[in-house]
gemmi code that builds the backbone of each chain (N, CA, C; Angstrom):
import gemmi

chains = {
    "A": [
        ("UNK", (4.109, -27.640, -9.512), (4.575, -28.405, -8.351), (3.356, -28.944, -7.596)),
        ("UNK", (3.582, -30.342, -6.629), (2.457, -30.956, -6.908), (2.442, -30.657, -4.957)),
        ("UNK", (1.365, -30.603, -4.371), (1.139, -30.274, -3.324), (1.849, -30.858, -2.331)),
        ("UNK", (2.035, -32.115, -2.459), (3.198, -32.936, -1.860), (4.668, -32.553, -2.176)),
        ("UNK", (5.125, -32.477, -2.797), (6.534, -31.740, -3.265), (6.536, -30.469, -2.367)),
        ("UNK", (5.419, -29.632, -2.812), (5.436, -28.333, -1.810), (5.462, -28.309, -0.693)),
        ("UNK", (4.506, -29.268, 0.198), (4.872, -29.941, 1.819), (5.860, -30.493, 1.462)),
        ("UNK", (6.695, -31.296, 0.743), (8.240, -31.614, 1.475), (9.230, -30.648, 1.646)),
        ("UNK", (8.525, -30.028, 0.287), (9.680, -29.178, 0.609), (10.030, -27.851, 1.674)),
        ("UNK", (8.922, -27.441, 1.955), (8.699, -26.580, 3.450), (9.541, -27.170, 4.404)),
        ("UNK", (9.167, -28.807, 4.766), (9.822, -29.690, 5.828), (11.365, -29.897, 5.236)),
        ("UNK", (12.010, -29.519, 4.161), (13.269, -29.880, 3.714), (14.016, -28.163, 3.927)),
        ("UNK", (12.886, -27.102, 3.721), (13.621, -25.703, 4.529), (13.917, -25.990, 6.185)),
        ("UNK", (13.366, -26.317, 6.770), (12.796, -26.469, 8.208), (14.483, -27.616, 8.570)),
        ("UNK", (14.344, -28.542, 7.787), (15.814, -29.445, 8.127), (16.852, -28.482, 7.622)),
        ("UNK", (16.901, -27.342, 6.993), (18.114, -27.126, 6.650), (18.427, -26.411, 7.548)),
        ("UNK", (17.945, -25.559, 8.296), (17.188, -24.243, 8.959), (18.073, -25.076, 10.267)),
        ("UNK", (17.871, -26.349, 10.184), (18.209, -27.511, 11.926), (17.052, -27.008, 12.867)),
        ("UNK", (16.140, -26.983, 11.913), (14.518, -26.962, 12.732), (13.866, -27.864, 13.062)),
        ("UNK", (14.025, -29.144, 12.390), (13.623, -30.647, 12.090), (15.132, -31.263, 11.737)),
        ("UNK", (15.168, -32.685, 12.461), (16.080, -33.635, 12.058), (15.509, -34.329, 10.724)),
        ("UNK", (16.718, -34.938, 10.500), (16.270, -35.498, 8.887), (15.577, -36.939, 9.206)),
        ("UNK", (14.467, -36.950, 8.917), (13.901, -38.394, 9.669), (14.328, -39.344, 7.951)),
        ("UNK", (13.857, -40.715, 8.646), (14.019, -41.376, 7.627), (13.069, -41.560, 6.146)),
        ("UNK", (11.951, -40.879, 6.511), (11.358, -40.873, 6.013), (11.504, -39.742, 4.908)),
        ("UNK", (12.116, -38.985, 5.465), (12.810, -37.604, 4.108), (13.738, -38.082, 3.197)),
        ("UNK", (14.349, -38.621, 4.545), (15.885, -39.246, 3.540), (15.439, -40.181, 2.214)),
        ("UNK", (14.801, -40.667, 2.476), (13.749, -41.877, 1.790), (13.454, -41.073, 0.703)),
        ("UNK", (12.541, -40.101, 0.986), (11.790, -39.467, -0.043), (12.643, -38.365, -0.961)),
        ("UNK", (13.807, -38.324, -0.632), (14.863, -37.253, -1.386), (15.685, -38.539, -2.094)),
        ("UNK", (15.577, -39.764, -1.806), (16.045, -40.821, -2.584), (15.431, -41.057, -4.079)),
        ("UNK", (14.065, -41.158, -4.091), (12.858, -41.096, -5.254), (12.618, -40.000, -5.871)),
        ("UNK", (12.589, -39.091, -5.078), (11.956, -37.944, -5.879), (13.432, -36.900, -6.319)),
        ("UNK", (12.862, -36.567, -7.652), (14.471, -35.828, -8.169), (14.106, -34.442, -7.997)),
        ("UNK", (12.911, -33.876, -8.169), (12.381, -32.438, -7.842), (12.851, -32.129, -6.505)),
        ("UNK", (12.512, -32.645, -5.850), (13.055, -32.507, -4.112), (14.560, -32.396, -4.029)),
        ("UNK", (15.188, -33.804, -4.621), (16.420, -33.960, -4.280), (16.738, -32.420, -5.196)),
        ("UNK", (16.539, -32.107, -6.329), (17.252, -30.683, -6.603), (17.128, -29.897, -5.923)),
        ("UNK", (16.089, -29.760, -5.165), (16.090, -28.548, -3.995), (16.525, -28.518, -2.796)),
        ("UNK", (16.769, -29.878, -2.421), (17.560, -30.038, -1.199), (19.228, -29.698, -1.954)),
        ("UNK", (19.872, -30.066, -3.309), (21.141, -29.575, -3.411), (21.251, -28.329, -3.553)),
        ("UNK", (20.084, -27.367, -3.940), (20.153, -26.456, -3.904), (20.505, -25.338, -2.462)),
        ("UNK", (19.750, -26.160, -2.142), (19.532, -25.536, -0.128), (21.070, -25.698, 0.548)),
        ("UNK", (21.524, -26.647, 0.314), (22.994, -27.067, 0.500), (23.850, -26.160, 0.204)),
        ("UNK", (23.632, -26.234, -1.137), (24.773, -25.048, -2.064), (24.506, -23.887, -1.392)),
        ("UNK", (23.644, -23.149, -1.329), (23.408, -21.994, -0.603), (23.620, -21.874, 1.357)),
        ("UNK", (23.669, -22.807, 1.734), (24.020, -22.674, 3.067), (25.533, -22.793, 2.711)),
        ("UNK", (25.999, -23.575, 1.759), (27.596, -23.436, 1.528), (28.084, -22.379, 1.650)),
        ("UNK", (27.707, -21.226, 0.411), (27.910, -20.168, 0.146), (27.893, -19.391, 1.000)),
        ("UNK", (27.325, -19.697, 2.029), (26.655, -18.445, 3.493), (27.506, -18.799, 4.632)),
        ("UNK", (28.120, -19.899, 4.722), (28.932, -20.082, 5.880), (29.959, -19.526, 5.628)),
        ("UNK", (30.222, -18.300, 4.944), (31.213, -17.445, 5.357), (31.047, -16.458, 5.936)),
        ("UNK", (30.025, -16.068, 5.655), (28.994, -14.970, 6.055), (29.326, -14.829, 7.697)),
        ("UNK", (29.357, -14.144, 8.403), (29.379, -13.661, 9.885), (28.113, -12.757, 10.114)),
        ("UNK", (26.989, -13.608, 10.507), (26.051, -12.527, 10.971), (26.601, -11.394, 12.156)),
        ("UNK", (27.634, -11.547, 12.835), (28.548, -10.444, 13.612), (28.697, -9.377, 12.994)),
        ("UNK", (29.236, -9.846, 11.875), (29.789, -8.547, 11.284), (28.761, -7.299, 10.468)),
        ("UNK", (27.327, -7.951, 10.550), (26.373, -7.440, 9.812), (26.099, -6.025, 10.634)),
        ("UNK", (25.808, -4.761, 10.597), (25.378, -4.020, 11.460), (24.489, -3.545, 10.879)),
        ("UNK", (23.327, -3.725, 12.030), (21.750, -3.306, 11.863), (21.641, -1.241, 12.137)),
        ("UNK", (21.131, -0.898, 11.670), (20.681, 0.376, 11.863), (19.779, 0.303, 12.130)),
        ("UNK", (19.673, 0.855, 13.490), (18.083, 0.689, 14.017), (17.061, 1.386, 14.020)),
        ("UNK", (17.676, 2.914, 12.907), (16.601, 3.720, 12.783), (15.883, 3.299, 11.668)),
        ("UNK", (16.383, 2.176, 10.764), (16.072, 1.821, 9.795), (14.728, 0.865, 10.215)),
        ("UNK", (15.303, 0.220, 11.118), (14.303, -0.861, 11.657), (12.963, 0.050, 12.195)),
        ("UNK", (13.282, 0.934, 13.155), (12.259, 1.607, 13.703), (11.255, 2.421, 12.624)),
        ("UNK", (11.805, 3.009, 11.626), (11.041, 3.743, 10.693), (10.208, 2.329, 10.022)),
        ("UNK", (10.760, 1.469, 9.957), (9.864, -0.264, 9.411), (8.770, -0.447, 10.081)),
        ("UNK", (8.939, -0.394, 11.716), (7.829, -0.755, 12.264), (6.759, 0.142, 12.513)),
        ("UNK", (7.340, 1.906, 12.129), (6.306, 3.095, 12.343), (5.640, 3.179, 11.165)),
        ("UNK", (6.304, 2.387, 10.037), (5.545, 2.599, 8.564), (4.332, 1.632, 8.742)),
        ("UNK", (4.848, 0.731, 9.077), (3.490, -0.299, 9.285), (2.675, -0.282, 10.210)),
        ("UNK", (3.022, 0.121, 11.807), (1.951, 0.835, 12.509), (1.149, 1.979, 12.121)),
        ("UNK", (1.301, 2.949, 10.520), (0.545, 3.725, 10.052), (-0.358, 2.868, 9.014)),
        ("UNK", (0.121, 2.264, 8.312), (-0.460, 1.289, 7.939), (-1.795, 0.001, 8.538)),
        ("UNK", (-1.272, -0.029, 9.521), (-1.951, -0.966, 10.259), (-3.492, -0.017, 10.598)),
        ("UNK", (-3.016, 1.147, 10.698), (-4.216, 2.119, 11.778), (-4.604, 3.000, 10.632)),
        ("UNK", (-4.000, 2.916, 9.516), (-5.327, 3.316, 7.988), (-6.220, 2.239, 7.861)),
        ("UNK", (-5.460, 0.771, 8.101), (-6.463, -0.069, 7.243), (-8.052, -0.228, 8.590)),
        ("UNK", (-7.735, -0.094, 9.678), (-8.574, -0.244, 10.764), (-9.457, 1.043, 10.280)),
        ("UNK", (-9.296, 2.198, 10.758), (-9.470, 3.409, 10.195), (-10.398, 3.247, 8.780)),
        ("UNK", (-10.136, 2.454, 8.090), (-10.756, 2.401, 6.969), (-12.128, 1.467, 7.287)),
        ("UNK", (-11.893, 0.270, 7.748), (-12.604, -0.449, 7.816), (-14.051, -0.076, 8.860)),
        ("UNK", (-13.434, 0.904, 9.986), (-14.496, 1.472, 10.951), (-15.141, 2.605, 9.758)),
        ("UNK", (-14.585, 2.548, 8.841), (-14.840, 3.950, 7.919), (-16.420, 3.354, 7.757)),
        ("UNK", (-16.386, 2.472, 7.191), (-16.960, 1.572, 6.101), (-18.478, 0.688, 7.199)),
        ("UNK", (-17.904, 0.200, 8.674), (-19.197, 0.076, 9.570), (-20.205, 1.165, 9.865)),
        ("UNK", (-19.109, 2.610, 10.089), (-20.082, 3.463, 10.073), (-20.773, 4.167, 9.248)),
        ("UNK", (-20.205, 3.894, 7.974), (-21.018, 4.196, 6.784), (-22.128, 3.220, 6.646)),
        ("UNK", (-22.329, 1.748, 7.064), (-22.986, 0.910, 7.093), (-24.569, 1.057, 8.200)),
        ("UNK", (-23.943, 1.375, 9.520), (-24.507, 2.249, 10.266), (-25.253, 3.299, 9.995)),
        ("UNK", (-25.179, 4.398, 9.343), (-25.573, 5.908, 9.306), (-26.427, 5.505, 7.592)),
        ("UNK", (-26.143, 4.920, 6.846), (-27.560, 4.966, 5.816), (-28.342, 3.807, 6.877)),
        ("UNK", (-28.317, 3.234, 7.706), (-29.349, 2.772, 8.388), (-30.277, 3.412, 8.913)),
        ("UNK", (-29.517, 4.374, 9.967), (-30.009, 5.569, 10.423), (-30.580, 6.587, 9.501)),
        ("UNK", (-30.230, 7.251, 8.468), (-30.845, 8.039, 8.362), (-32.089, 7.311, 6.636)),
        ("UNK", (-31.867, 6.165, 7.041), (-32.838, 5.329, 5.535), (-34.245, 5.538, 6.929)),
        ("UNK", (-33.734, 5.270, 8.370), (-34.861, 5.743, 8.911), (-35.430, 6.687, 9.424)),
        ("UNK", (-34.893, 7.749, 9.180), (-34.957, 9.059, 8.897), (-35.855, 9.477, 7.742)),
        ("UNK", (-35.122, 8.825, 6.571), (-36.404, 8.812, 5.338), (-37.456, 8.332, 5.363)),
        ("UNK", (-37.775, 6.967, 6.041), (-38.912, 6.413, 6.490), (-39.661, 7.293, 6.689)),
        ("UNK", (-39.321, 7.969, 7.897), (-39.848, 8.864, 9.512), (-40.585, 10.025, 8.011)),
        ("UNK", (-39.736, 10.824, 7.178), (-40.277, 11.950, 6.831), (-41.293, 11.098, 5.594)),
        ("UNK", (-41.382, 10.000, 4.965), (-42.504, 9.553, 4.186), (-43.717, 9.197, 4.934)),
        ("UNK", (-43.638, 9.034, 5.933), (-44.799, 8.777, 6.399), (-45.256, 9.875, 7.394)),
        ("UNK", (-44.801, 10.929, 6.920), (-45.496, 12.350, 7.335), (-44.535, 13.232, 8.790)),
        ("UNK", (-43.346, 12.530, 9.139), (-42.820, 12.930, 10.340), (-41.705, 14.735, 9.707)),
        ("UNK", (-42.086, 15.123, 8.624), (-41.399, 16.167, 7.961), (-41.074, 17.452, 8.344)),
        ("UNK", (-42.804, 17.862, 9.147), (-42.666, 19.282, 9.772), (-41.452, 18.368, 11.247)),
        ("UNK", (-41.850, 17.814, 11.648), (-40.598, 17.420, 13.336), (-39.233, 17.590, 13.299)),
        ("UNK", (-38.885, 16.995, 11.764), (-38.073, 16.812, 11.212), (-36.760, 18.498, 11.042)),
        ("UNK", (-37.540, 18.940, 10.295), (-37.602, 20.380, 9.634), (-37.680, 21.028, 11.163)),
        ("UNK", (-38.211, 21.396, 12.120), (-38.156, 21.709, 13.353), (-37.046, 21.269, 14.453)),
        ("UNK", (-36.864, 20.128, 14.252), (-35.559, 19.162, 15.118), (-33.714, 19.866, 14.604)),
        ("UNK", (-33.984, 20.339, 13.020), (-32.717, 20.396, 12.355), (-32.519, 22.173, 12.435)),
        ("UNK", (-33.577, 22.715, 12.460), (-33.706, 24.244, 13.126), (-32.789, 24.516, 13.963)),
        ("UNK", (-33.819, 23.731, 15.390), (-33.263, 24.184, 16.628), (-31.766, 23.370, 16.894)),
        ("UNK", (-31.578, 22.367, 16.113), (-29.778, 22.320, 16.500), (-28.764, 23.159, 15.620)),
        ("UNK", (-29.326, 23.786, 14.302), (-28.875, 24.511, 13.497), (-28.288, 25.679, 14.804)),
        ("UNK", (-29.322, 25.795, 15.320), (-29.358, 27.101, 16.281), (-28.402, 27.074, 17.786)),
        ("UNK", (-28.746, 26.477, 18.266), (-28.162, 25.649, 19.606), (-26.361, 24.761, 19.543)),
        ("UNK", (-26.363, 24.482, 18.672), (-25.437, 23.509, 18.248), (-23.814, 24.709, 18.579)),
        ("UNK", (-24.065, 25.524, 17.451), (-23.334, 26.872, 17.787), (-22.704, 26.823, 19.104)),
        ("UNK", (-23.945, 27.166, 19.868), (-23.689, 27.787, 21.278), (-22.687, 26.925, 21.916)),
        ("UNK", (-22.954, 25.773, 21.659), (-21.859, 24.589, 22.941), (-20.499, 25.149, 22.527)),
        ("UNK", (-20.375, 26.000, 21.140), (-18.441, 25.754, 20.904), (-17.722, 26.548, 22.074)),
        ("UNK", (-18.248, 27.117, 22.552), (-17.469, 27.643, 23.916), (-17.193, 26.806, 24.753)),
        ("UNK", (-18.091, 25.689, 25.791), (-17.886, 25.114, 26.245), (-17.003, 23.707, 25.864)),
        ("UNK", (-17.120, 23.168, 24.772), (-16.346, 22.089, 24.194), (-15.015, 22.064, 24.009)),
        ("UNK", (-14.608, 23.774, 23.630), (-13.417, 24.505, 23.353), (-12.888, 24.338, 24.898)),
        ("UNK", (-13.365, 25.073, 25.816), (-13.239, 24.981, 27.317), (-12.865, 23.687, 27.529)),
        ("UNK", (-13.585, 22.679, 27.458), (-13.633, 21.647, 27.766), (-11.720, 20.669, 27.618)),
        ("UNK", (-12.313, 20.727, 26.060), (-10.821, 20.689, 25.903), (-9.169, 21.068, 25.924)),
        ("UNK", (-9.716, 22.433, 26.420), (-8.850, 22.968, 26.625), (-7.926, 22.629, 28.408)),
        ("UNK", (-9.299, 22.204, 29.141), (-9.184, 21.672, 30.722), (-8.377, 20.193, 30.340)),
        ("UNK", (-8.606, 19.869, 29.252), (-8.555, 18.704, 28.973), (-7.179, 18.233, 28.781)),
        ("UNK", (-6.623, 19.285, 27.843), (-4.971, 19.330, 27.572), (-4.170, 19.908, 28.928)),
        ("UNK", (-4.562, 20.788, 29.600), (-3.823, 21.695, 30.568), (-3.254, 20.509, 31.670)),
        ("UNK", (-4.872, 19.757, 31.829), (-4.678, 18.481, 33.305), (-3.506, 17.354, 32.658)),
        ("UNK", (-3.176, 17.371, 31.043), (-2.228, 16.260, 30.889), (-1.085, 16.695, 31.245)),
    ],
    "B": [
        ("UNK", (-43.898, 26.808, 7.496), (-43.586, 25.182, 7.808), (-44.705, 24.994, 7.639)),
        ("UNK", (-45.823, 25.339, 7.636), (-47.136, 24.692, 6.995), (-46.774, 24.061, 5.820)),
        ("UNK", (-46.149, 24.701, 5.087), (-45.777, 23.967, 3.813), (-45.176, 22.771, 3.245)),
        ("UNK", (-45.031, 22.323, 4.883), (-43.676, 21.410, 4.406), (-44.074, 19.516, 3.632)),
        ("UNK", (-45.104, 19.916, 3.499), (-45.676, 18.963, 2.581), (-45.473, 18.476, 1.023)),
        ("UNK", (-45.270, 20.211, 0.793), (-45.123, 20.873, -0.322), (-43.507, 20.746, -1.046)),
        ("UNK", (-42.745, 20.002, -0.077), (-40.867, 20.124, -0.160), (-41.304, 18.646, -0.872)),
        ("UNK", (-40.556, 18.724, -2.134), (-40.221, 17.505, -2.812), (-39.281, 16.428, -2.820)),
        ("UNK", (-39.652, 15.129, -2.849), (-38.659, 14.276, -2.347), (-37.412, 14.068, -2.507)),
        ("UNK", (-36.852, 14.990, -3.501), (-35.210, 14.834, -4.303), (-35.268, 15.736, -2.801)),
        ("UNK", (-35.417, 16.743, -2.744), (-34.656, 17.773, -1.483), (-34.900, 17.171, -0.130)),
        ("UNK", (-35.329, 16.294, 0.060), (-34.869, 15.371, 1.465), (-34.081, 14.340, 1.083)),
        ("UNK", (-34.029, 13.947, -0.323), (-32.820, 13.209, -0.646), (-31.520, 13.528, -0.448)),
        ("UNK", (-31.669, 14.884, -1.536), (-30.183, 15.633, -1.274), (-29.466, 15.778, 0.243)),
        ("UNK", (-30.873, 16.152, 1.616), (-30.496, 16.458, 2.571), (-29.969, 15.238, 3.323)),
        ("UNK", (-30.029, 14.174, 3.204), (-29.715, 12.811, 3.475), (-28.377, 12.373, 3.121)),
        ("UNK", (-28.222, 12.734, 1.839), (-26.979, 12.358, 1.275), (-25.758, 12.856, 1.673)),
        ("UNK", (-26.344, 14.578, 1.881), (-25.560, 16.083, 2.337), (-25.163, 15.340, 4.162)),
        ("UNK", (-25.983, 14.975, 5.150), (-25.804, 14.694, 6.177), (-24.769, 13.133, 6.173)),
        ("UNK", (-25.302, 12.034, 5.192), (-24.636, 11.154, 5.156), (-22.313, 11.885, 4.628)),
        ("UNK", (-22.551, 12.091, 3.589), (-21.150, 12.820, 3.365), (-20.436, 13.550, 4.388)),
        ("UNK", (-20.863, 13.913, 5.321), (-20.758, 14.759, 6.321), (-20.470, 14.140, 7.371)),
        ("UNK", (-21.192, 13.180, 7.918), (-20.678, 12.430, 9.043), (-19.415, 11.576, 8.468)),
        ("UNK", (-19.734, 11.156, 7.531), (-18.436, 10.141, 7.302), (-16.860, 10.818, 6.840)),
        ("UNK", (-17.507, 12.048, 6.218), (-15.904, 12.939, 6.248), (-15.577, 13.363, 7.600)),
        ("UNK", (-16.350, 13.531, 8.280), (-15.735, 14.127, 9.936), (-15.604, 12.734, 10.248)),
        ("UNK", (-16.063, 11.500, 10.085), (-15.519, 10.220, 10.845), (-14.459, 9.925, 10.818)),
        ("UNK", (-14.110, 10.359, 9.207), (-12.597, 10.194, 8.418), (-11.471, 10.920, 9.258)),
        ("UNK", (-12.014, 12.397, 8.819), (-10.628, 13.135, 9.528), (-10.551, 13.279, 11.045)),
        ("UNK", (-12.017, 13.004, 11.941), (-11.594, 12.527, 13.268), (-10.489, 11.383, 13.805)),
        ("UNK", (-10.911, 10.206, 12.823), (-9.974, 9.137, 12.729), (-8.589, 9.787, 12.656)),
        ("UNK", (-8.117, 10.202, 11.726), (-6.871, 10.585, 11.465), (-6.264, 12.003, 12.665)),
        ("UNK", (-7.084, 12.842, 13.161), (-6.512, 13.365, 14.252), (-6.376, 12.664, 15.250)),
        ("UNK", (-6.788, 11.604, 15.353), (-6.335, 10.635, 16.309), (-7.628, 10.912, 17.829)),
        ("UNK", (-8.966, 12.036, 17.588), (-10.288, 12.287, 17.851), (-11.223, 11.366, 17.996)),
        ("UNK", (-12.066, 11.855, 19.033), (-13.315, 10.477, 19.014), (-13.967, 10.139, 18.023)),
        ("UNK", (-13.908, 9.346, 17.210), (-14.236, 9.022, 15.991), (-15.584, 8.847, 15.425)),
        ("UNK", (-15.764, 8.412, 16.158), (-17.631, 7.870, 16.599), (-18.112, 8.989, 16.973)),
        ("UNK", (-17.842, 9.186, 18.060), (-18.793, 10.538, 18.496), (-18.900, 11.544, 17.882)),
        ("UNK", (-17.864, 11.925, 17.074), (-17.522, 13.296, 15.809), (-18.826, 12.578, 14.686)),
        ("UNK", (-18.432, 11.678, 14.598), (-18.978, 11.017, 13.541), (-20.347, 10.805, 13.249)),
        ("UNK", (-21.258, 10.563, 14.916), (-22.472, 10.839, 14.744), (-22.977, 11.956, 15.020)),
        ("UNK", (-22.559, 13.079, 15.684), (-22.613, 14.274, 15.448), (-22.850, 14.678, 14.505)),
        ("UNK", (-22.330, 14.344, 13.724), (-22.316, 14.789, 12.074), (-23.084, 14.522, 11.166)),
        ("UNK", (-23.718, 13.354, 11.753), (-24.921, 12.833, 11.210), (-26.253, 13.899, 11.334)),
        ("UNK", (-26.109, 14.871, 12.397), (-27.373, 15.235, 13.221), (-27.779, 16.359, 12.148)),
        ("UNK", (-26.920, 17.210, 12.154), (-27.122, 18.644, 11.174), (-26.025, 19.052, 10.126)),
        ("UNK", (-26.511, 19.766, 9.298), (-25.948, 20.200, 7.842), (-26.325, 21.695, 7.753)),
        ("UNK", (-25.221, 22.706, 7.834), (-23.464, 22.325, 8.369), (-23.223, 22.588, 9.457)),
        ("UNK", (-23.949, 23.287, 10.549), (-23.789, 23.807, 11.597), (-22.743, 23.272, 12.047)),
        ("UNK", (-23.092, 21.301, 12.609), (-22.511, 20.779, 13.259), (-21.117, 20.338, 12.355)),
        ("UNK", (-20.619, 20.322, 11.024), (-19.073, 20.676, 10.341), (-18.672, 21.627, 10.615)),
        ("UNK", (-19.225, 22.945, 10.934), (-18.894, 23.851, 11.491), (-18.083, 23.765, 12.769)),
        ("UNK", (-18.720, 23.511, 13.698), (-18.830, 23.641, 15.304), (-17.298, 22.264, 14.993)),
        ("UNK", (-17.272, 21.207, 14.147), (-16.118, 20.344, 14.397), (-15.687, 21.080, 13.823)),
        ("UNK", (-15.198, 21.790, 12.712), (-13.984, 22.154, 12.363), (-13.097, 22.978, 13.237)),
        ("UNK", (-14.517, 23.987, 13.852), (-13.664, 25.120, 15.083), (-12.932, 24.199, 16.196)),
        ("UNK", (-13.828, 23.777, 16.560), (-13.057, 22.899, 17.773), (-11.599, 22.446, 17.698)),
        ("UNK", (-12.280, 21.384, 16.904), (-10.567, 20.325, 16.590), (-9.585, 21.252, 16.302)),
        ("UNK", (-9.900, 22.026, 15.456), (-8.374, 23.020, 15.015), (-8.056, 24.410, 15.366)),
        ("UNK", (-9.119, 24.583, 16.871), (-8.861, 25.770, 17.533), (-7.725, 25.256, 18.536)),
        ("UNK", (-8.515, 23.960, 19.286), (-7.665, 23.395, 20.055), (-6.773, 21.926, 19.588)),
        ("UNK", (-5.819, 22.193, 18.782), (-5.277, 20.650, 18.663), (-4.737, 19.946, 19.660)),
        ("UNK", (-5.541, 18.490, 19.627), (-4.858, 17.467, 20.690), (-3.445, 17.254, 20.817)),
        ("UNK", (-3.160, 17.273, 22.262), (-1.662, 17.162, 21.991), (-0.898, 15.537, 22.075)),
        ("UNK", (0.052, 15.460, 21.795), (0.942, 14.019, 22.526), (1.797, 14.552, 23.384)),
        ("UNK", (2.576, 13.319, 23.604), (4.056, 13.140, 24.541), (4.579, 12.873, 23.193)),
        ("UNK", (6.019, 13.780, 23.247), (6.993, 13.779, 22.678), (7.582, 12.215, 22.819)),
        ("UNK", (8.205, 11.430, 21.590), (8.641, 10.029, 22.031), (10.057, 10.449, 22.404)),
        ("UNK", (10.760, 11.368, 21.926), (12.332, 11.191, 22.544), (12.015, 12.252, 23.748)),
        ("UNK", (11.832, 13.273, 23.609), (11.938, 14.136, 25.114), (10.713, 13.945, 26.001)),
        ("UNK", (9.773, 13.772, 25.563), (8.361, 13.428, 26.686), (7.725, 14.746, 26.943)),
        ("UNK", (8.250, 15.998, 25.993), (7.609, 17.131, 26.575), (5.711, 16.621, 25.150)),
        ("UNK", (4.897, 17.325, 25.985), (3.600, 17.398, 25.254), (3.812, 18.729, 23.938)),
        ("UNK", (3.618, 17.861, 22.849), (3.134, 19.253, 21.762), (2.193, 18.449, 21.004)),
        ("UNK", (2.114, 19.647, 20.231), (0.711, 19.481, 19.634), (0.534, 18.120, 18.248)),
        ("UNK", (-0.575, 17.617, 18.606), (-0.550, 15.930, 17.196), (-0.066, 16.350, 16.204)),
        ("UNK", (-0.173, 17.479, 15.755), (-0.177, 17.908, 13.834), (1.512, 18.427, 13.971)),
        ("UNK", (2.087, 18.516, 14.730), (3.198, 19.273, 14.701), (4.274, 17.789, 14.426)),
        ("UNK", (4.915, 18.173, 13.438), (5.499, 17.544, 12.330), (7.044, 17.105, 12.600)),
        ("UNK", (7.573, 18.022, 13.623), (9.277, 18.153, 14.403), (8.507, 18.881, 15.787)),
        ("UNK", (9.164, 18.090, 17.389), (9.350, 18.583, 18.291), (9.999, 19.713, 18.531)),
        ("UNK", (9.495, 20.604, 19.026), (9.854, 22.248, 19.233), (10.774, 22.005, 19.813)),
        ("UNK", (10.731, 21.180, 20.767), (11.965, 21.461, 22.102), (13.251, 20.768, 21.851)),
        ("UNK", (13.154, 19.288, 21.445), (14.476, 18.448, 20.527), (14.610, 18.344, 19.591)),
        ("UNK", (13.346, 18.668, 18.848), (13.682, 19.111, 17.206), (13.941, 17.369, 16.420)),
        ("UNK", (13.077, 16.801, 17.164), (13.178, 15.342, 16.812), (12.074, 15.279, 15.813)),
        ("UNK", (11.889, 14.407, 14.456), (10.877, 14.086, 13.558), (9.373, 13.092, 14.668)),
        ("UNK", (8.222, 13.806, 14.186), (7.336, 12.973, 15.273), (6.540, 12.301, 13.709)),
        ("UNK", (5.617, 11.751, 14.856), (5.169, 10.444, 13.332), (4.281, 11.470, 12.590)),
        ("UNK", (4.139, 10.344, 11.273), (3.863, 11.183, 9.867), (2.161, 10.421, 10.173)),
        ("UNK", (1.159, 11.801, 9.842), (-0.173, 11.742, 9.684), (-0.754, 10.623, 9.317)),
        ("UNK", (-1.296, 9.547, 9.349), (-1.698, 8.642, 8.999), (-3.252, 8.926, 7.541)),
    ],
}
model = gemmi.Model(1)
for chain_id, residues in chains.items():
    chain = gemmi.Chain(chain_id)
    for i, (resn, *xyz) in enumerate(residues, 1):
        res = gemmi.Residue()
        res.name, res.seqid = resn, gemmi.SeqId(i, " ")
        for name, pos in zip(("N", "CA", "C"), xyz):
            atom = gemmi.Atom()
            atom.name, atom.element = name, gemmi.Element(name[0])
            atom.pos, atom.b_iso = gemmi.Position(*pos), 0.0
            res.add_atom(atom)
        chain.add_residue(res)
    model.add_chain(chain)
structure = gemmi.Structure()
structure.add_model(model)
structure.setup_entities()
């Protein structure tokens, strides 16, 4: 299908839809072209078929709907989630490529000394952080 | 530590790699507790394992809580059905 056929025919959903009036210029062009004109009888036939249809009578379940939009709000917040995955992985071999720098050009004993004392220290805060959060949940 | 001249370059590799894996798995599952993500995350960068340590206690000594969406009472993120209405809460991302 040729790119033009495909733009008419978008604009020939859009008239069936009574989104667009039928300008003359469609009418025109569903005169010449037989690809079109089959899809405009097609579009016809099928709105035929549907005007019996009572969107009234349709009943929505809305837990159905709601579980739709919670599937894709998990969705939505993996693919983010993923993508921050992927900056901060972009980030952190930055950081620590200068880290490798730092210990090739002799920064090794600082290094080895720096990872000690948080080895050591690091520990100690879990009381307070625990605390912390714990003030943290109580005040919500 | 006089020695430390003497430590060969694969074992500051390994320790790089060991710290890199480390921040980005705590970035991961911070993300998904719904946790400061970043901040867990460069934390994690700092030391190997202390600081996987010190996150694992934390986060899952104290789990963050929500608001319940049908009753509004607070329970805990990981908790799977509301205690109090016994309503389904959202699924782990």
């Amino acid at each position: 299908m040729s790119f033009k056929h495909e733009k008419m025919q978008k604009v020939l959903l859009d008239v069936c839809y009574g989104e667009m009036p039928m300008t003359e210029e469609i009418s025109k062009h569903l005169d010449y072209c037989s690809e079109c004109k089959a899809y405009w009888n097609e579009l016809m036939l099928l709105r035929e078929s549907m005007s019996g249809f009572n969107d009234n009578e349709i009943e929505i379940d809305s837990s159905i709907i709601n579980s739709a939009f919670l599937k894709s709000s998990i969705e939505i917040k993996r693919r983010k989630n993923l993508k921050d995955l992927i900056i901060f992985s972009v980030i952190s071999v930055l950081l620590l490529g200068m880290l490798g720098l730092l210990i090739y050009v002799g920064y090794g004993r600082s290094i080895i000394v720096a990872q000690i004392i948080l080895m050591f220290f690091v520990p100690l805060s879990v009381p307070f952080m625990i605390r912390q959060r714990i003030m943290k949940e109580e005040s919500l | 530590m006089s020695d430390v001249k003497d430590i060969p370059l694969y074992l500051w590799f390994v320790l790089i790699v060991l710290l890199l894996a480390q921040g980005c798995w705590i970035f991961w599952d911070a993300s998904k507790r719904g946790e400061n993500k970043w901040l867990w995350g460069f934390f994690g960068l700092l030391n190997v394992p202390s600081n996987l340590i010190v996150y694992l206690i934390v986060t899952r000594v104290v789990s963050k809580s929500v608001s319940c969406k049908f009753c509004g009472k607070r329970i805990r993120m990981s908790y799977k059905y509301c205690p109090y209405c016994g309503e389904k809460q959202n699924i782990e991302t």
